[in-house]
C-alpha positions, 0 to 999 in steps of 0.5 A: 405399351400404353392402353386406355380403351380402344386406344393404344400407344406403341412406344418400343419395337416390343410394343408392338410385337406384344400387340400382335402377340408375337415374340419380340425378334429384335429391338431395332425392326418388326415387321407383322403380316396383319392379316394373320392377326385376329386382334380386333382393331383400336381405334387410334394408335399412337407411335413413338417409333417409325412406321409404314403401314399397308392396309388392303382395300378389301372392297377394291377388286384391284387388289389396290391399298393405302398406306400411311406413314407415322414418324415418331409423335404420330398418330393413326386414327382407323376409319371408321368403314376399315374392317375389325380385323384390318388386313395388310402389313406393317414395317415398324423400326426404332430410331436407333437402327439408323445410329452408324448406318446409310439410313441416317444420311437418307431419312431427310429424303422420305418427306412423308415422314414429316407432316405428324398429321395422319400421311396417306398415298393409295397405291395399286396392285403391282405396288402394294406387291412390291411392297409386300416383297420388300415386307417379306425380305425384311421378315425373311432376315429378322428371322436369321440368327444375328451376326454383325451384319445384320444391323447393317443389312436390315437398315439397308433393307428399310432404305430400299423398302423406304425408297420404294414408298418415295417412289410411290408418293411421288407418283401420286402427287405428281398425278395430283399435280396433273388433275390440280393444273387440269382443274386450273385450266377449267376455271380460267376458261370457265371465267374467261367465257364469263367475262368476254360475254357481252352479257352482264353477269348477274353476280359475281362467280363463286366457290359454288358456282364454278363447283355447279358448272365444273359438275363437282359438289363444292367441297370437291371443287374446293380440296381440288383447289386447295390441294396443291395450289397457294390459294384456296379457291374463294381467293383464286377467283378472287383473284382472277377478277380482280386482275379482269379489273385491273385490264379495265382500268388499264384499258379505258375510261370506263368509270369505276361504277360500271366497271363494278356492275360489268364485273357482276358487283351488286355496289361499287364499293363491295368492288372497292372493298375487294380490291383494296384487299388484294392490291392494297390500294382502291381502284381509282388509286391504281388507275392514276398511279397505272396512267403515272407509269405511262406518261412517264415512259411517253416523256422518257422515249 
């Protein structure tokens, strides 16, 4: 075990019993009730070995927790509002307890294993008490005597308990998905309203705009956008408006200027500028090359 500072380095299962001062029970797996612990908390922990951590939100009168999970080459900074003496459990096992069990053929499974950046999902009371159930059948074995066997069933144990946690992160983003689409109707509602007005807009709408009008502060707006989407938000607008031109130039005579100034362009050529960009040819360009289309369906008919 590495220490430098408030800073610390788990690199074997018996790092981290001797973290906790407990006797190291197994090479394989340990679990640690961290509310029995007085150790004040490092700042960040480096993990050379597997790891599902839950920690109590203390100040939640749900009872609810959030978990992270560090695959090996990960890292977990704490927060800076977590309490000194962090309350929750921890499931740490070595890579070597998969060798020759069903755990091995699962692990690609567990896809909160795969971003080495900091990976956390919040879960509530009735989950964070499965959860700890699992914890404690898991402690509950470490402490039998060893026989040929136990591998075999801790290994089977991580995987349940593993499962679980799949359970719950797919529940999370499924909800994230849900808010994310809700956030997507708003706005194209919000920029249809806009742009089937008979009034001008006076500029175009932007990040901070449809921020003000959706009662969100911008950076909010933007992670919300940003989350599950392919786009950030400045781009999904743009997005957005770029296609509204598109319909107008299909749709009439409408000189490209106007067509500008309708859409809340201070100049045409900034209209130009982001329509290059994003169809990757100038308006007038696609309105000759749209009307080309046309007529030759007319010849062909």
């Amino acid at each position: 075990m590495g220490v430098n500072g408030d800073i610390v380095r788990i690199e074997t299962i018996a790092d981290i019993y001797a973290f906790y001062g407990k006797e190291p029970i197994s090479d394989y797996l340990a679990v640690i009730d961290m509310s029995h612990n007085d150790n004040p908390r490092p700042r960040k922990m480096f993990f050379d070995i597997y790891c599902v951590i839950c920690i109590f939100d203390d100040f939640d009168c749900n009872h609810a927790a959030h978990m992270n999970f560090l695959a090996p080459g990960s890292e977990l900074i704490f927060k800076p509002h977590w309490s000194m003496c962090v309350r929750g459990w921890m499931l740490c096992f070595h890579p070597s307890l998969m060798q020759g069990t069903l755990l091995a053929n699962r692990m690609s499974d567990y896809v909160f294993f795969v971003n080495k950046s900091q990976e956390q999902i919040c879960i509530n009371e009735v989950e964070r008490a499965l959860l700890i159930s699992c914890m404690q059948s898991l402690n509950f074995e470490l402490q039998n005597p060893f026989d040929k066997y136990s591998k075999r069933v801790m290994a089977g144990g991580v995987m349940v308990l593993l499962t679980q946690c799949l359970r719950f992160y797919d529940r999370v983003n499924s909800e994230d998905r849900l808010r994310h689409s809700d956030i997507l109707r708003h706005v194209d509602l919000l920029l249809n309203y806009l742009y089937s007005s008979t009034r001008t807009p006076d500029q175009l709408p932007t990040v901070a705009w449809c921020a003000e009008k959706l009662n969100m502060s911008a950076n909010y707006f933007g992670d919300l956008m940003r989350k599950h989407g392919s786009m950030s938000a400045q781009q999904y607008i743009h997005q957005r408006i770029i296609n509204e031109v598109k319909v107008r130039l299909e749709s009439g005579d409408m000189p490209i200027n106007e067509i500008a100034y309708s859409m809340g362009f201070k100049h045409p050529h900034h209209l130009s500028r982001m329509f290059s960009k994003i169809v990757g040819c100038t308006p007038r360009e696609y309105r000759l090359r749209q009307r080309s289309v046309g007529l030759s369906s007319k010849l062909t008919e």
